[in-house]
C-alpha positions as CSV (number, residue, x, y, z in Angstrom):
1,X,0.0,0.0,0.0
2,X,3.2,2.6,0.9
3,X,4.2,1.6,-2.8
4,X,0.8,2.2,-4.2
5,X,0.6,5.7,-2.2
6,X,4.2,6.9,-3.1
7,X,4.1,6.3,-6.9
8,X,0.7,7.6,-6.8
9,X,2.5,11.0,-4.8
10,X,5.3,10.7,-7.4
11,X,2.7,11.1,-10.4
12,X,0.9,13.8,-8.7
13,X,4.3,16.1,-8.4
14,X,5.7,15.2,-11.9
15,X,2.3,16.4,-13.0
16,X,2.4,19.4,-11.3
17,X,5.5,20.1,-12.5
18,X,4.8,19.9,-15.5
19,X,2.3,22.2,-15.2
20,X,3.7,25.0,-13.7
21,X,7.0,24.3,-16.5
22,X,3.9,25.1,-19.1
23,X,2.2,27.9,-17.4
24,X,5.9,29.3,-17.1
25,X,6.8,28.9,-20.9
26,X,3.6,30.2,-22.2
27,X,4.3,33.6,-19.9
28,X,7.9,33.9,-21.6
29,X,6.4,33.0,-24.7
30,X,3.2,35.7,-24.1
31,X,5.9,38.3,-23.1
32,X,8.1,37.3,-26.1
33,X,5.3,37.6,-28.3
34,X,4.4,41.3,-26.8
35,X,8.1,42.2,-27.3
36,X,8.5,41.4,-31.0
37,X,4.5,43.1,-31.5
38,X,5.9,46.5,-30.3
39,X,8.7,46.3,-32.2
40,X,6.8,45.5,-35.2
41,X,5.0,48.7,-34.3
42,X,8.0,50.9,-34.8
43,X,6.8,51.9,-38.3
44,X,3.5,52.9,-37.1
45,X,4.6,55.2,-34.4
46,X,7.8,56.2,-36.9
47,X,5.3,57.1,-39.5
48,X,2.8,59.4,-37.3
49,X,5.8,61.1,-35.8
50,X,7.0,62.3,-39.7
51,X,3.3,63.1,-40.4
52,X,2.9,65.7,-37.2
53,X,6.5,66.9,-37.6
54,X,5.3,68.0,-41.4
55,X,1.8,68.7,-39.8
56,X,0.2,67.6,-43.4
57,X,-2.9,69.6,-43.4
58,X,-1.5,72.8,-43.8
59,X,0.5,71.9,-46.5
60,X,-1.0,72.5,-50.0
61,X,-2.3,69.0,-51.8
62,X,0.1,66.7,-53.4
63,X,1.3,62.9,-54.0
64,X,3.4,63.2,-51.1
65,X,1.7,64.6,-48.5
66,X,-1.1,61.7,-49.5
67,X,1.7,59.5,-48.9
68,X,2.5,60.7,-45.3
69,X,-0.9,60.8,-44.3
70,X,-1.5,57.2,-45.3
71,X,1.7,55.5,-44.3
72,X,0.8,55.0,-40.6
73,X,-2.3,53.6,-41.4
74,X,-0.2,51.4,-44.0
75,X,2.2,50.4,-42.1
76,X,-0.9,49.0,-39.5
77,X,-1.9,46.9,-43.0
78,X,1.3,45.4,-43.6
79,X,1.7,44.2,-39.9
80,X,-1.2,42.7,-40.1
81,X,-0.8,40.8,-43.4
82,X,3.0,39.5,-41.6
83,X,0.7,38.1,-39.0
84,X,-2.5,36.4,-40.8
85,X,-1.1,36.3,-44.6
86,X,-3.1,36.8,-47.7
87,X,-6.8,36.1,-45.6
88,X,-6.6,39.0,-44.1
89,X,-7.2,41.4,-47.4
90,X,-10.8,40.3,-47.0
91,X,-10.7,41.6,-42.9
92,X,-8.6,44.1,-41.0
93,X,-6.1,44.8,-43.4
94,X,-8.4,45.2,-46.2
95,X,-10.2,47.5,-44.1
96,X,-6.5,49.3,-42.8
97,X,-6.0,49.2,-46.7
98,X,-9.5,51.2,-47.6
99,X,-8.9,53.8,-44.8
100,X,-5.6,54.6,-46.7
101,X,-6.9,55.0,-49.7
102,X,-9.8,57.9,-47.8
103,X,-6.7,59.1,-46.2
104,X,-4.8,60.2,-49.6
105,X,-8.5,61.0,-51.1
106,X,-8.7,63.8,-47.9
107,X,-5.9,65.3,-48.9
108,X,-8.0,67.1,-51.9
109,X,-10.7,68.4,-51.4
110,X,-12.8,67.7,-54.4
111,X,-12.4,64.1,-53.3
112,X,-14.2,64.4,-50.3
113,X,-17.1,61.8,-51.3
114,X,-14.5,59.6,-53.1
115,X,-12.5,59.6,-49.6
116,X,-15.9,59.2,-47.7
117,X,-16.8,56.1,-49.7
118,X,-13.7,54.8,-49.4
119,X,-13.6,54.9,-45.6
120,X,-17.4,53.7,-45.9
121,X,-15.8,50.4,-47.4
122,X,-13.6,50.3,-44.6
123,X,-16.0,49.7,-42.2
124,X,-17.9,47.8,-43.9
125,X,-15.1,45.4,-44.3
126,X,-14.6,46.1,-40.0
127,X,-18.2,44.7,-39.2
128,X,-17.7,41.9,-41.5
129,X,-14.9,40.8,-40.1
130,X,-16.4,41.1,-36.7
131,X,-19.1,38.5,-37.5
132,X,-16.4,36.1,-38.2
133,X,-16.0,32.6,-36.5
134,X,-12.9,34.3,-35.0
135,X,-14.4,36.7,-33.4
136,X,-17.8,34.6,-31.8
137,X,-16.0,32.2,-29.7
138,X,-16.1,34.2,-26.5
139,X,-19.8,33.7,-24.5
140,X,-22.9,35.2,-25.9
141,X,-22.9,39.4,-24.9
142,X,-25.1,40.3,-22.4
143,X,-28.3,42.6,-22.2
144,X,-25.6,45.4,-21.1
145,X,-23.8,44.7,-24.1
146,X,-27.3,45.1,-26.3
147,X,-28.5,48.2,-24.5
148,X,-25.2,49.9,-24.8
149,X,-25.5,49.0,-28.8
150,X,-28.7,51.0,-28.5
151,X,-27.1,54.0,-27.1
152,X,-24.8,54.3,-30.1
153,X,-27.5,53.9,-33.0
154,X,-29.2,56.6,-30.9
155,X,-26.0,58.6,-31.0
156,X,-25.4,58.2,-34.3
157,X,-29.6,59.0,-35.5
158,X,-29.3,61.7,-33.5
159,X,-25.7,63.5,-34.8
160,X,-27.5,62.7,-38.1
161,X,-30.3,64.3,-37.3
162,X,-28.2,67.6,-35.9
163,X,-26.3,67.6,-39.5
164,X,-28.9,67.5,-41.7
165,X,-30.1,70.9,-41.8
166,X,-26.6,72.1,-42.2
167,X,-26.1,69.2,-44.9
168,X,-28.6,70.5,-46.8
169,X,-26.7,74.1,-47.5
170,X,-23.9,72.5,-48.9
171,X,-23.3,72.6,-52.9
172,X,-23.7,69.0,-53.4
173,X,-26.6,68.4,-50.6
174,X,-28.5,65.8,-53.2
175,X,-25.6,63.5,-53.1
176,X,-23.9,64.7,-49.2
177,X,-27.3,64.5,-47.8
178,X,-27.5,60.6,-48.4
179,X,-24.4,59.6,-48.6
180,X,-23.8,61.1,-45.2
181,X,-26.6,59.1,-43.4
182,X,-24.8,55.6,-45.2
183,X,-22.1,56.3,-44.1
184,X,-22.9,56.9,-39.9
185,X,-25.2,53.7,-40.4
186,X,-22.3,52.0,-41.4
187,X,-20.0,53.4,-38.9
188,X,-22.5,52.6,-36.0
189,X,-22.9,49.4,-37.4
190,X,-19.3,48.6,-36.9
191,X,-18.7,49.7,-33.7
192,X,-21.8,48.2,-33.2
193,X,-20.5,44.5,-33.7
194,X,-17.4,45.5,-32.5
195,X,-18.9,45.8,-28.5
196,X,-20.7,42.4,-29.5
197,X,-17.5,40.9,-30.1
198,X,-16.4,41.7,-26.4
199,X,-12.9,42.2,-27.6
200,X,-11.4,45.1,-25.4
201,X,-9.0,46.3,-27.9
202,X,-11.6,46.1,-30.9
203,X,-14.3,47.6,-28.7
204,X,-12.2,50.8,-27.8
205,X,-10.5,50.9,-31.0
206,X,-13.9,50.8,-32.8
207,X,-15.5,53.5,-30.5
208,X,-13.1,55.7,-30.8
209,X,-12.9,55.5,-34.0
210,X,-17.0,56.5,-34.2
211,X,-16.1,59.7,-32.0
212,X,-13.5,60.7,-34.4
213,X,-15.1,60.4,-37.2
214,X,-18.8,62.2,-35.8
215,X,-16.7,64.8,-34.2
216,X,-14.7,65.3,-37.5
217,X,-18.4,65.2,-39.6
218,X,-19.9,68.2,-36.9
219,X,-17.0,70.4,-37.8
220,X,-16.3,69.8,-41.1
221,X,-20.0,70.5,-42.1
222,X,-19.9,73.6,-39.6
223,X,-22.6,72.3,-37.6
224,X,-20.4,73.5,-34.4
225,X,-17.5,75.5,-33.4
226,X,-13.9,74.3,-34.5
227,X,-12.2,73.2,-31.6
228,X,-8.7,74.5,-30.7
229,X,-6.3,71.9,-31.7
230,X,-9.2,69.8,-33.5
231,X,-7.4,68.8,-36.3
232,X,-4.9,67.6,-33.7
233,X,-7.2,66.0,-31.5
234,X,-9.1,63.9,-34.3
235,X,-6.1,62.6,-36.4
236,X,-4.5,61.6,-32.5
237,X,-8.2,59.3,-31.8
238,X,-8.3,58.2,-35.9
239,X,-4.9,57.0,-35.9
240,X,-5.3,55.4,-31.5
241,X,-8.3,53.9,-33.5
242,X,-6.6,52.1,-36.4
243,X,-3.9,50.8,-34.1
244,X,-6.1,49.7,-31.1
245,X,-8.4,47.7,-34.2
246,X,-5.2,46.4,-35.8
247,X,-3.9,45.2,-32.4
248,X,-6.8,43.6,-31.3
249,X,-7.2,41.6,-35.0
250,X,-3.9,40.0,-34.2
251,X,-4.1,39.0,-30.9
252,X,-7.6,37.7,-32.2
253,X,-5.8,35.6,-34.4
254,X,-3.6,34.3,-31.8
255,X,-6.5,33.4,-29.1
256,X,-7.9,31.5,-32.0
257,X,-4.8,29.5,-32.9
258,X,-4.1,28.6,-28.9
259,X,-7.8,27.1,-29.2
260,X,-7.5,25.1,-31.8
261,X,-3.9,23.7,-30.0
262,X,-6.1,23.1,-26.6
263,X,-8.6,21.1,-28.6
264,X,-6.4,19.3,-30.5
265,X,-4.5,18.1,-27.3
């Protein structure tokens, strides 16, 4: 019986062990992994620091100031297709991809609508990619979650609401008028199925990005007072946005790969 019980006790330890060995290598592995993410990041933050040492919009429109503008937002893509590979054109990084393209339309502006339906695109491509498989493995959201989904289409109805009277003074208020409301449907919608998706990252990322662009839409159609340092303020939250979203897509990706390794063990 003292046989029985000691290489019963012996089987217990080596287990436990081997346990605390894992839990220990998937920390340095998790804090590897973090390491060579921020580093990967470098171009991002290299990118933004060019774009607000040239301070791009008060420069007069040209090839390469679209060029500065986009190449954070770029660089965000890029990262993200080193991470998931070619798939990934049809989610974040097509999306990262379609903002770029709005950023460099901006930078003129008689491609305001051309930019706008660009970014429109974008998020489209966002809420798709948020009713991925990838992103509905976490428990079902809560009533909080739903209510708090309300809020924002109420937000969003109501901004739209508080820019239409000023939308209709503008030179091109058949098409503006529309194509204005789409386009904060589709904005809502994302962040929308972004708090469903219970992602921190993608949540904050994807609200943030909401406020940006509604705070960018009051003052760009003069519905309210420029704010000192505006311009400032909104590429700051637009470009937080990207990188929060971009973030969150990749450790996405890795949460999904560590569950298919648990189930396959």
């Amino acid at each position: 019986m003292d046989i029985l019980e000691t290489a019963a006790y012996d089987r217990r330890q080596r287990r436990n062990t081997y346990i605390l060995e894992t839990a220990a290598y998937d920390q340095r592995q998790r804090r590897n992994t973090y390491c060579v993410l921020f580093l990967s990041l470098s171009p991002f933050f290299l990118a933004i620091a060019v774009y607000f040492y040239l301070w791009i919009p008060d420069s007069s429109p040209s090839v390469l100031a679209a060029a500065i503008k986009a190449a954070p937002v770029i660089s965000l893509a890029l990262l993200v297709l080193s991470y998931e590979g070619g798939r990934s054109l049809l989610g974040v990084a097509g999306g990262l991809i379609f903002s770029a393209g709005g950023d460099c339309c901006l930078i003129w502006p008689e491609l305001f609508l051309h930019g706008m339906a660009s970014f429109a695109l974008a998020h489209l491509i966002y809420s798709l990619t948020f009713l991925s498989t990838r992103y509905s493995s976490l428990s079902p959201s809560s009533s909080l979650s739903y209510f708090f989904c309300l809020i924002l289409w109420l937000l969003g109805g109501g901004v739209y609401a508080y820019l239409f009277p000023f939308l209709q003074k503008t030179p091109d208020a058949a098409v503006l008028t529309p194509g204005v409301g789409v386009y904060v449907a589709l904005i809502v919608l994302m962040a929308t199925l972004a708090v469903l998706t219970r992602r921190p990252l993608i949540m904050l990322g994807s609200l943030i990005f909401m406020t940006s662009d509604l705070t960018l839409a009051l003052q760009t159609f003069k519905a309210t007072e420029p704010l000192e340092h505006g311009r400032q303020i909104i590429m700051t939250t637009y470009y937080l946005a990207q990188l929060l979203i971009a973030v969150g897509d990749i450790k996405a990706v890795e949460g999904e790969d560590e569950f298919a390794k648990w189930k396959k063990s």
